[in-house]
C-alpha positions in Angstrom: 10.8 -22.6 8.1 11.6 -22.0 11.9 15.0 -20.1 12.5 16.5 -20.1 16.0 16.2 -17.0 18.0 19.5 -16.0 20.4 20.0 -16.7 23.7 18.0 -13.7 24.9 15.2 -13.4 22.1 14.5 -16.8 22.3 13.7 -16.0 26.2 11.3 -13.1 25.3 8.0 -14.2 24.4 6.0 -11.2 25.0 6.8 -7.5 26.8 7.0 -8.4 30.3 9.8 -11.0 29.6 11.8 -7.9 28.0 11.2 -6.2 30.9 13.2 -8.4 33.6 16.7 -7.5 31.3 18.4 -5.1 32.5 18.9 -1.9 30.6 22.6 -2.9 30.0 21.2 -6.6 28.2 19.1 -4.4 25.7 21.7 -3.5 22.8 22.8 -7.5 23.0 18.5 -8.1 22.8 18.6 -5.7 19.9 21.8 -7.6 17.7 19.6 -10.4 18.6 16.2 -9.2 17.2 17.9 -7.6 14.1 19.8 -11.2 13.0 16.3 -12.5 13.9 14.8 -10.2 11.5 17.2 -11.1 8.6 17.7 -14.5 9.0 13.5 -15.3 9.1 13.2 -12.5 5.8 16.2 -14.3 3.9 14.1 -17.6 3.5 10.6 -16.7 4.2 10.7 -13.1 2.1 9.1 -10.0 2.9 9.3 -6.1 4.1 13.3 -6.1 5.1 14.2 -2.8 5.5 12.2 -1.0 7.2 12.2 -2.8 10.4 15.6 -3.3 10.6 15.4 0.4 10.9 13.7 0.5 13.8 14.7 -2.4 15.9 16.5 -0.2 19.0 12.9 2.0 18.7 11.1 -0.6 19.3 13.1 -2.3 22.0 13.0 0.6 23.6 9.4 1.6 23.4 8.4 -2.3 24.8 10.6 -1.9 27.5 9.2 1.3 28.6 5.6 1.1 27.4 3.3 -0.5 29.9 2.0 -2.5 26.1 -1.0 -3.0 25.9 -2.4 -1.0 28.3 -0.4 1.6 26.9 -1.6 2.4 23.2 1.4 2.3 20.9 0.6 2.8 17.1 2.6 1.5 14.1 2.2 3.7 10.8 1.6 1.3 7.3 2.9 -1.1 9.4 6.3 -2.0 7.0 8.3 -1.4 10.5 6.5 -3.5 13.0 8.0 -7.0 12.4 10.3 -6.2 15.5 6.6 -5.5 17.4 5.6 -8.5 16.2 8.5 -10.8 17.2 8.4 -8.8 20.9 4.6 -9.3 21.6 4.0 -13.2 21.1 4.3 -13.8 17.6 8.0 -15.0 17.4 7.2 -18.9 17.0 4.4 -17.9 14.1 6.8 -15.4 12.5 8.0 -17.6 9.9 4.7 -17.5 8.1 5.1 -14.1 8.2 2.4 -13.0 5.1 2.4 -16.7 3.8 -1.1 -18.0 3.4 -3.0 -18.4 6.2 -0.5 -17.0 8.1 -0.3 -14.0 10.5 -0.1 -10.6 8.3 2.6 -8.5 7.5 1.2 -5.5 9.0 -0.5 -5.0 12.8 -4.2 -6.7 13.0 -6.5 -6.2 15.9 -7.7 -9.6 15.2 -4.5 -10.9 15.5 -3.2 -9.0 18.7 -4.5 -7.2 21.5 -0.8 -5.8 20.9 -1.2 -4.4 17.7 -4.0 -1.3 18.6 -4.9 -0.5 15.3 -5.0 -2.2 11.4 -3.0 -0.8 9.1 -1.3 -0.9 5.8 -2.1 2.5 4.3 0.1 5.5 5.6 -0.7 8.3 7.7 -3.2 7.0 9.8 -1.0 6.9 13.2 -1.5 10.2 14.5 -5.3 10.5 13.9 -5.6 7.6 15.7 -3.2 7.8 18.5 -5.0 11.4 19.5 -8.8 9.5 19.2 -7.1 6.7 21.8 -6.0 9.8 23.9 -8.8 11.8 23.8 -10.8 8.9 24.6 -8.8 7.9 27.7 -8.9 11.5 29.3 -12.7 11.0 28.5 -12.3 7.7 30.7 -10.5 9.3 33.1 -7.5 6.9 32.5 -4.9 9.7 32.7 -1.9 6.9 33.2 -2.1 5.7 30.2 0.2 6.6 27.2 -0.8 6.6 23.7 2.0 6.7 20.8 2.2 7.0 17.4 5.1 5.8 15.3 5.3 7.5 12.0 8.2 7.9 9.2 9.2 11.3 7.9 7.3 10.1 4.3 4.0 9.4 5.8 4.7 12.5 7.3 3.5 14.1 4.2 0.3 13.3 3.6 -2.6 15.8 3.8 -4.1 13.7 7.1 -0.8 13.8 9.3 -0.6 17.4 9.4 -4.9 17.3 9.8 -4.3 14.7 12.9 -1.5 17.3 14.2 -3.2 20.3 13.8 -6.1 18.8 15.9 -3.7 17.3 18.6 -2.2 20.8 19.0 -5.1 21.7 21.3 -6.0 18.6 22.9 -4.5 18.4 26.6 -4.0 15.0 25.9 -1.5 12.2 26.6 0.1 12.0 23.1 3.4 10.9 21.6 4.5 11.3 18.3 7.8 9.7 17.2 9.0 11.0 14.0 11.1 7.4 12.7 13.4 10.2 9.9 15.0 8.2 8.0 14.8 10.5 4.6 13.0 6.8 3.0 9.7 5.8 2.1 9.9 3.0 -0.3 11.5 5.6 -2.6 14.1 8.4 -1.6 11.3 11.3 0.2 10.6 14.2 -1.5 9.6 17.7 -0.5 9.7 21.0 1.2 9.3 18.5 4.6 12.3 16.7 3.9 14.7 20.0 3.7 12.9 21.5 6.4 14.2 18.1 8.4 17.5 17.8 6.7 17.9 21.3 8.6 17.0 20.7 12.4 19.0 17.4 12.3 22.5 18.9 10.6 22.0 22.1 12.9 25.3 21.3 15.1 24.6 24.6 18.0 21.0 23.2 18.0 22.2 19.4 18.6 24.3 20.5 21.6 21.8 22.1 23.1 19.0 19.5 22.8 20.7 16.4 24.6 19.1 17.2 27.9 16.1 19.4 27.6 13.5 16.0 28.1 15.2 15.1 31.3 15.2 18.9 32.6 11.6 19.4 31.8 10.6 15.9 33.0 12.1 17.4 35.7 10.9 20.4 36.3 7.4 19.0 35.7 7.2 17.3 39.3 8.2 20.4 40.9 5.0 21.9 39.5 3.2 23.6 37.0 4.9 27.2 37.3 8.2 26.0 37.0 7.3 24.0 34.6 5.5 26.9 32.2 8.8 28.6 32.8 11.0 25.9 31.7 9.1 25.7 28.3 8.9 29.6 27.6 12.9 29.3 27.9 13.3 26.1 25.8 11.3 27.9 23.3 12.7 30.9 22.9 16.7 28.9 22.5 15.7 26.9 19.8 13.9 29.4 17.7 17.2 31.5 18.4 19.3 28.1 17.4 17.7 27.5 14.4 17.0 30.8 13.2 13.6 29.9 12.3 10.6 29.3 14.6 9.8 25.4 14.7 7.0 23.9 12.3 6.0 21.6 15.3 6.4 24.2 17.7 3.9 26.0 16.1 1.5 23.7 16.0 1.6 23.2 20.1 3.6 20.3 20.2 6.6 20.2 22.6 9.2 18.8 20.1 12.3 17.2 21.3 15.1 16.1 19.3 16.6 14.9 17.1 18.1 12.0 18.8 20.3 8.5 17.8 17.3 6.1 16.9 20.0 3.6 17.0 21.1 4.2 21.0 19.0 2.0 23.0 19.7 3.2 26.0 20.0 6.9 25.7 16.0 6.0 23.6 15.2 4.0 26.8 16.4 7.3 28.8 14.6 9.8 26.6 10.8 8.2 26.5 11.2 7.4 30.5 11.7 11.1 30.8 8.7 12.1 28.2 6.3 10.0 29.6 6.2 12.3 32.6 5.9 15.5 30.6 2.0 16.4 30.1 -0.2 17.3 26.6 1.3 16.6 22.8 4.7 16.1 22.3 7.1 14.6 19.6 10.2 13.4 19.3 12.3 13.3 16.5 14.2 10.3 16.2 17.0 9.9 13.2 17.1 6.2 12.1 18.9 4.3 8.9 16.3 2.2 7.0 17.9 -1.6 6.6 21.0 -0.3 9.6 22.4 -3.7 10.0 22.8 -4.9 6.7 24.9 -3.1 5.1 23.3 -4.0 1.6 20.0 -2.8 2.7 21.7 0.8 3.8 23.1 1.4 0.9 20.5 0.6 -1.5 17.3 1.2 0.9 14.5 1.1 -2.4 15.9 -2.5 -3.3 16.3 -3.6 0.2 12.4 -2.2 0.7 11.3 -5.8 -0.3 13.5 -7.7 -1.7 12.1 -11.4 -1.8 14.1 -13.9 -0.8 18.2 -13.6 -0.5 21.4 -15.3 0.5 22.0 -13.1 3.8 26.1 -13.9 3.6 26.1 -12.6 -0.1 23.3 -10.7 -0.3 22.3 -12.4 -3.6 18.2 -11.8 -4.5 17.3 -15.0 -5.4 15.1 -15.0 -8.6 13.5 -17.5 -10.7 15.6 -18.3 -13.7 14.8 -19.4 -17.0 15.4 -21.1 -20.2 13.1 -19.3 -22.2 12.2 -15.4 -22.2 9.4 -14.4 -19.7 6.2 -12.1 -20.0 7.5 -8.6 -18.5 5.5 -7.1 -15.3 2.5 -4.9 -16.1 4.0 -2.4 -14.7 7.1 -2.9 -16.8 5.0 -2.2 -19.4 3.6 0.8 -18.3 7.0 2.6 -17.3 8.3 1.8 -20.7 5.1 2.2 -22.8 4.6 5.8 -21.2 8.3 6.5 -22.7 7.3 5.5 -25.7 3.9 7.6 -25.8 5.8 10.6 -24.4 8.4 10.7 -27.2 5.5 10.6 -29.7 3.1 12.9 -27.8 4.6 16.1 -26.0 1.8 16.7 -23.6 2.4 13.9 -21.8 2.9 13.6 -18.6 3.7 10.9 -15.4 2.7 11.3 -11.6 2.8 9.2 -8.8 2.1 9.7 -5.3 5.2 8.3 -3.7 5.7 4.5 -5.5 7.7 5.2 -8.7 9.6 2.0 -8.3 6.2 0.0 -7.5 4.6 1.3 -10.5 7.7 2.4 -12.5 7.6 5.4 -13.5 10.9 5.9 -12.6 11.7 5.1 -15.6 10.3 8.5 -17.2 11.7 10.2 -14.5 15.0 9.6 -15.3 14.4 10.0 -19.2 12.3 12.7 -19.2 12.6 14.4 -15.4 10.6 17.5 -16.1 7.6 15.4 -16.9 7.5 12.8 -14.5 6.7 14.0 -10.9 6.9 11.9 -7.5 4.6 14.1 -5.2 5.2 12.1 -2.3 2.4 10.1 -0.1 -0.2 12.7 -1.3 -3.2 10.7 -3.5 -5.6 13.3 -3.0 -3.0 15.9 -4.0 -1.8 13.9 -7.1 -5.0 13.3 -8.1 -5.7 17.6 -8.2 -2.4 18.5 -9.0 -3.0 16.0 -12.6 -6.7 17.8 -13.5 -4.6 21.6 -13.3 -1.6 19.8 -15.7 -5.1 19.2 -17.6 -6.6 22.4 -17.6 -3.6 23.8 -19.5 -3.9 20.9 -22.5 -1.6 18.8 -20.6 -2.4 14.7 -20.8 -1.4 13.6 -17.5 -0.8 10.1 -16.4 -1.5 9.7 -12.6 -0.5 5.9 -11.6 -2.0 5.4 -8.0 -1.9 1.6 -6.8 -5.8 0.7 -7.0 -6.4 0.9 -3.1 -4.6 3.6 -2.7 -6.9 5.3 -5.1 -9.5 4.7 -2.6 -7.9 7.7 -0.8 -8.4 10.3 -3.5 -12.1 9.4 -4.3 -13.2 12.9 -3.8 -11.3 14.6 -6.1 -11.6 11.9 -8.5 -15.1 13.1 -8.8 -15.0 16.7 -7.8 -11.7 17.4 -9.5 -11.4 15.3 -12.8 -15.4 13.8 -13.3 -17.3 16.8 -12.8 -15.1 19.0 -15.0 -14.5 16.1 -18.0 -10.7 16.6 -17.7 -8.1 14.5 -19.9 -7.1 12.7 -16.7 -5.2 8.8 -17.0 -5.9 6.8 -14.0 -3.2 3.9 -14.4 -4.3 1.5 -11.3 -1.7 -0.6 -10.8 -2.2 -3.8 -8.2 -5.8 -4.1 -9.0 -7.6 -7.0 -8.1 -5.6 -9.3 -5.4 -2.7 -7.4 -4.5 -1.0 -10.7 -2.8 0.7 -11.2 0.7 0.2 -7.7 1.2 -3.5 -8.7 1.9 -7.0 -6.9 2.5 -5.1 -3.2 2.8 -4.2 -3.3 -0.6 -6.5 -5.3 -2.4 -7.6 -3.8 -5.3 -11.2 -5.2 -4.7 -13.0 -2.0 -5.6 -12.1 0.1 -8.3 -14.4 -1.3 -10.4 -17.5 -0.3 -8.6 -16.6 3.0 -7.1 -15.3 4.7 -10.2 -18.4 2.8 -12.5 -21.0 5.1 -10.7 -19.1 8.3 -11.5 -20.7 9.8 -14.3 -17.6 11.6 -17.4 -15.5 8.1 -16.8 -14.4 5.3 -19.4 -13.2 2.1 -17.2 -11.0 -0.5 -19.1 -8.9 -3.3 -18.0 -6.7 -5.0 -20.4 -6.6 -8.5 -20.5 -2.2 -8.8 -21.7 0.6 -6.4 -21.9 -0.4 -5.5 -25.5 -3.8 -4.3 -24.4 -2.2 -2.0 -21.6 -0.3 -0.3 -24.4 -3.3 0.4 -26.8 -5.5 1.4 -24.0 -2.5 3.7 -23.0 -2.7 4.8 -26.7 -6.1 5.1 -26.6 -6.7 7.3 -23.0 -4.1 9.8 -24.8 -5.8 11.1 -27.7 -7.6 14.0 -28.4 -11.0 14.7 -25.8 -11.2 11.0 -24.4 -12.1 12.6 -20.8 -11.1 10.9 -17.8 -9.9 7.9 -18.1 -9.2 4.9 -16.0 -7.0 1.8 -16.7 -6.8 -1.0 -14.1 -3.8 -3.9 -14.5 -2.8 -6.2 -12.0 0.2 -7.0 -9.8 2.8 -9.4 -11.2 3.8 -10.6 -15.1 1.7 -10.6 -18.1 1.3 -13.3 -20.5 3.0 -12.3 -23.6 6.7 -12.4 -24.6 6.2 -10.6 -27.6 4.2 -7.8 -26.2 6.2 -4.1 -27.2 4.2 -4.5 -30.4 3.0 -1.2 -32.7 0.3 1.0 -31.0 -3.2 1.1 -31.6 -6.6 2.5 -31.0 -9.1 0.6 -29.5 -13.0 2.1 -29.8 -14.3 3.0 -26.8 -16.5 1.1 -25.1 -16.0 -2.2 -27.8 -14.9 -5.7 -26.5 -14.2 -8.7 -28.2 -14.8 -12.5 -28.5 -12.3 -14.7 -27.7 -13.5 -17.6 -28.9 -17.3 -18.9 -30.1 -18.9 -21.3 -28.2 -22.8 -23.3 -27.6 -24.6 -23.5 -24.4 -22.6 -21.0 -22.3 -20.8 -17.6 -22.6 -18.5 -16.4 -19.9 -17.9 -12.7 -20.1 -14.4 -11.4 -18.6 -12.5 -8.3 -18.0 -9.6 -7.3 -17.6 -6.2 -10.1 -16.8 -8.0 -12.9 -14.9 -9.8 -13.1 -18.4 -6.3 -15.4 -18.9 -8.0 -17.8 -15.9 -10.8 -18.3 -18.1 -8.9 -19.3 -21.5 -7.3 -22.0 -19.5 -10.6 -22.9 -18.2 -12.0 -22.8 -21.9 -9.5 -25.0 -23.1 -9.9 -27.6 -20.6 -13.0 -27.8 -20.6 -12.8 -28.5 -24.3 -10.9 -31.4 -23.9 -13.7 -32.5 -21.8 -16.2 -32.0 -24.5 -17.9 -28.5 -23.2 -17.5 -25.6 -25.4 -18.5 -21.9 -23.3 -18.0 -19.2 -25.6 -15.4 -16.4 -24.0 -15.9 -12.6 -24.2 -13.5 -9.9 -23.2 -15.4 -7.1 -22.3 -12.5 -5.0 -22.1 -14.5 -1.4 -20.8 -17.2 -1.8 -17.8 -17.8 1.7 -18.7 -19.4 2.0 -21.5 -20.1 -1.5 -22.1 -20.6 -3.1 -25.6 -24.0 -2.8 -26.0 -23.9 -4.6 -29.2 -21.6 -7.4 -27.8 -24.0 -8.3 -24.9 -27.1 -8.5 -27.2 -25.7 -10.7 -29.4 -24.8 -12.9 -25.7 -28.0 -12.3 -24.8 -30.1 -13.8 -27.6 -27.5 -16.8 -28.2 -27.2 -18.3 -24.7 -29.6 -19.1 -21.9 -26.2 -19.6 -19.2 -23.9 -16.9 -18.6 -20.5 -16.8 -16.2 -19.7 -13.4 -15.0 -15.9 -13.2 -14.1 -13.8 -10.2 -12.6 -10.5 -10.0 -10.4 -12.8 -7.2 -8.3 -15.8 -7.4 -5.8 -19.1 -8.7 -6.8 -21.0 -5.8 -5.4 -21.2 -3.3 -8.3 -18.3 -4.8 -10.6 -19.0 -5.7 -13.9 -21.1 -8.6 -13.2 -23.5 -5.9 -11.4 -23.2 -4.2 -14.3 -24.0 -7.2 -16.6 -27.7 -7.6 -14.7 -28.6 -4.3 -14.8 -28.2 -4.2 -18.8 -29.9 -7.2 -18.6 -32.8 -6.1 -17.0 -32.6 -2.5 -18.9 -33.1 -4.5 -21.8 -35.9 -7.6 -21.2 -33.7 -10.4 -21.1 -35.6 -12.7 -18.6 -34.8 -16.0 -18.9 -30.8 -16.3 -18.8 -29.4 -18.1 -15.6 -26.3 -16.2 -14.6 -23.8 -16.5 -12.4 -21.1 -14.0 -10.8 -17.3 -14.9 -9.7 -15.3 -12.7 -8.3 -14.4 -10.9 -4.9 -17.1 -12.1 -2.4 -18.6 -9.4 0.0 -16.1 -10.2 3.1 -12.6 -9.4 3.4 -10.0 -11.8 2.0 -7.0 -12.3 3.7 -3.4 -12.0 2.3 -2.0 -15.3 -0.4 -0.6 -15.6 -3.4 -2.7 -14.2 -6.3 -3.5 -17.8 -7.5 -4.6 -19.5 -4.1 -6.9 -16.1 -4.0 -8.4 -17.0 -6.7 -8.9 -20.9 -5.7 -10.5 -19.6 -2.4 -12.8 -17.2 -4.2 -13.8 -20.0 -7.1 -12.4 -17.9 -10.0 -9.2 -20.0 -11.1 -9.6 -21.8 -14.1 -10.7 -24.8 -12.1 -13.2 -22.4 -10.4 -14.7 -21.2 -13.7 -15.1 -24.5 -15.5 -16.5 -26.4 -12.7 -19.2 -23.5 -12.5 -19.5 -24.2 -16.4 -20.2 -27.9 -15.2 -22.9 -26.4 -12.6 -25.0 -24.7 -14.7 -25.9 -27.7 -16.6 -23.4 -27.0 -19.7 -24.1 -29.8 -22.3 -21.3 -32.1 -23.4 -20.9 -32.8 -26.9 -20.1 -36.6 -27.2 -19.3 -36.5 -31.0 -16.0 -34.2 -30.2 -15.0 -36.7 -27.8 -15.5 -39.5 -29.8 -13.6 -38.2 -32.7 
């Protein structure tokens, strides 16, 4: 739906229209962009507020930035809707993460304004310095290269990497820390303190407010003044804050912290650092959702909150006559409870998303055994095989793609060493409008060629609780249990716990002519499939694998010597997944003649949708799977018709 822009905004289609204001027109541009913001987010949904945060930031950074000449660098990308409305995008932004429609985060594909993909955190910096170094290589020393990244990305391992680096490149780089004290969740960390200091430090604030302009300054006078100018500037603020500075020390000249929310006095600031040579960073303090003053107060809800009434603020949900399936991740946060109370060893981490994956649950029950380590999945990862060295049975919950980011100690860490380690990976398979960055595409094939590992996937909420049940007794080794994004399929799911043998799946339902094997949630795709196809007259058998890793040997072998046709389906990419897995028993094993066929992810990258039209466009929706029943030449019983 297309929402009217004001009387500037609706004037600004890309940079160089911003540019003809004058810098006294730019806090009305920025009221503008920020009812912009909320009014298209009310009715279309997505990332809210984040970008409200950041609206002056980014008005001030397109009105100063020579874009795109000049490299500017969004980090995850949650914040760059204002970008995107700025930089030719503001008549498309209503399908804003719809299908088909531009993304939610920056795409080189889709702008030669947004410089770099993203979606994961942390990746700014690295990439800002590579533009940098890249351009002094070119010998384009005009051109400016920032990187805009939030105090939480801050703490991942590969920020302080890219900074250490950038420390001793003469190059032309810009950090902007967006502080904020927010991720998606409240930040956690030595970081955070260590920022909470420099911007309540009121002798260190005075002196501060004009230190860019006098080194911008100073700079054009030349190079010996300038030295001089910095030596001084150094040695007030390490006597102002009693402490020497963290980016000090890593070569940066650090300004700040400023207003994020002035426009002007931002406009002032980066004119003045764009004329000061090598790294620098500025430290900008910013409100996630400012504007709204819903969103401020309540800055996790606010992250994404769907649609909403923007005059009452009411979330608008779905309502129902009749009880609804929970979310998997529901189940998790409260199943974890349940296995915690039963089983003292247990414990809960998550790097950063315990609202996404809910775990804040256990962290408010039981909060000295449920640990938010902040954007670390490399660090959560370790930190859960020491808990496991000492007998402890942790449960580390990392979204699927963002598992992709720990891979290393996966194997080195957990696999290697056969600890008790729980891999909960939530948002497997098609993460939604999110899109390719976090699709969980992959899991299934990178941790299936680790050796130590049991992979399962539970098709309901009821097998996410046994398999929880399971992955917590005695010497079970690492163990990984992939669930989807979204709500289950039972209603009556907080049922008793069980065990389930490793490595066992089970039939569904018996069938002639062809068997369809499934794991894990989309298996639900393929009982619809089953059953309309039986009013149709074709009968497929359906088998739940249930563990890719080991498989059921005895399962398949019965498959294999009752059906000539066999339907491979997985919410994960064909290279490798279970299907892969599927052949290679096949061939292990001498079975020759059965035709089969794989669904799933195909071997490109698929864009951002609803889970649903995902699965239309990849041909493994129910209508997908029983038209490929129809293709492999299933035969139709005309006596079941007939009767």
């Amino acid at each position: 739906m297309q929402v009217p822009a004001g009387d500037l905004l609706s004037k600004i289609n890309y940079p160089s229209d911003l540019k003809q204001l004058t810098e006294d027109q730019l806090e009305k541009v920025c009221q503008e962009l920020r009812q912009y913001i909320i009014d298209v987010v009310s009715v279309n949904g997505g990332h809210f507020a984040a970008s409200l945060g950041v609206v002056e930031l980014t008005v001030a950074l397109q009105y100063v930035l020579n874009t795109p000449y000049d490299q500017l660098v969004w980090d995850v990308g949650h914040q760059a809707y204002g970008h995107k409305i700025l930089t030719g995008r503001r008549e498309d932004f209503h399908t804003n993460r719809v299908y088909k429609g531009i993304s939610g985060f920056p795409k080189r594909s889709e702008s030669e304004y947004d410089t770099f993909g993203v979606g994961h955190s942390s990746t700014s910096i690295s990439v800002a310095l590579g533009m940098a170094v890249a351009s002094q290589y070119k010998g384009e020393t005009d051109r400016q290269h920032v990187a805009v990244i939030g105090d939480g990305a801050m703490t991942a391992g590969m920020a302080f990497e890219a900074l250490n680096h950038a420390g001793i490149e003469n190059s032309n780089l810009l950090v902007i820390l967006n502080d904020n004290n927010m991720s998606i969740d409240p930040n956690v960390g030595a970081l955070k303190e260590y920022l909470t200091d420099i911007t309540t430090s009121k002798p260190y604030n005075r002196f501060r407010d004009d230190i860019a302009h006098v080194l911008a300054k100073l700079s054009a006078i030349g190079p010996d003044a300038f030295k001089m100018a910095q030596k001084l500037e150094k040695s007030v603020k390490g006597t102002l804050l009693k402490r020497s500075n963290f980016f000090e020390a890593l070569k940066f000249r650090y300004f700040g912290p400023i207003d994020g929310h002035d426009v002007n006095h931002l406009v002032k600031v980066l004119k003045d650092l764009r004329d000061i040579p090598g790294p620098k960073l500025l430290h900008c303090v910013t409100t996630k959702g400012k504007g709204y003053a819903l969103a401020e107060k309540d800055q996790t809800k606010w992250h994404a909150p769907g649609l909403f009434d923007k005059i009452t603020g009411e979330i608008k949900k779905a309502k129902f006559d009749k009880p609804q399936p929970p979310k998997y991740q529901d189940v998790f946060g409260i199943s974890i409870i349940e296995l915690a109370e039963q089983n003292p060893k247990i414990m809960g981490i998550t790097p950063a998303m315990p609202s996404g994956c809910s775990l804040n649950l256990m962290m408010k029950a039981m909060p000295n055994r449920a640990f938010d380590v902040g954007i670390a999945e490399q660090h959560a990862v370790t930190f859960s095989a020491g808990l496991a060295t000492q007998g402890l049975v942790p449960f580390c919950n990392i979204y699927s793609s963002f598992m992709q980011r720990a891979y290393d100690q996966v194997i080195h860490d957990v696999a290697i060493q056969k600890l008790n380690v729980i891999f909960c990976l939530d948002r497997a398979g098609f993460a939604g409008a999110d899109g390719p960055t976090h699709h969980g595409a992959y899991d299934l094939a990178f941790m299936r060629c680790i050796p130590n590992m049991t992979i399962s996937a539970p098709m309901n909420e009821e097998e996410l609780r046994n398999l929880m049940y399971t992955a917590q007794q005695e010497n079970m080794g690492p163990f990984v249990i992939r669930y989807p994004r979204g709500n289950g399929v039972m209603v009556d799911w907080q049922r008793p716990f069980k065990a389930i043998p490793v490595g066992k799946g089970r039939k569904i339902c018996d069938g002639e002519d062809v068997a369809i094997l499934s794991i894990g949630a989309i298996g639900n795709e393929v009982v619809k499939a089953t059953a309309a196809l039986n009013a149709e007259g074709y009968y497929p058998a359906h088998y739940d694998i249930r563990f890719v890793k080991p498989l059921d040997e005895a399962l398949l072998h019965e498959v294999f010597k009752k059906f000539s046709k066999v339907i491979t389906v997985e919410d994960g990419c064909i290279e490798g997944g279970m299907g892969s897995a599927i052949l290679e028993f096949m061939a292990d094993n001498g079975y020759q003649q059965t035709q089969v066929k794989r669904l799933g992810i195909p071997d490109r990258i698929v864009e951002h949708g609803e889970q649903p039209e995902l699965w239309a466009e990849c041909g493994f929706d129910a209508a997908g799977v029983a038209q490929q029943v129809k293709n492999l030449g299933a035969k139709r019983n005309a006596h079941t018709i007939a009767s």
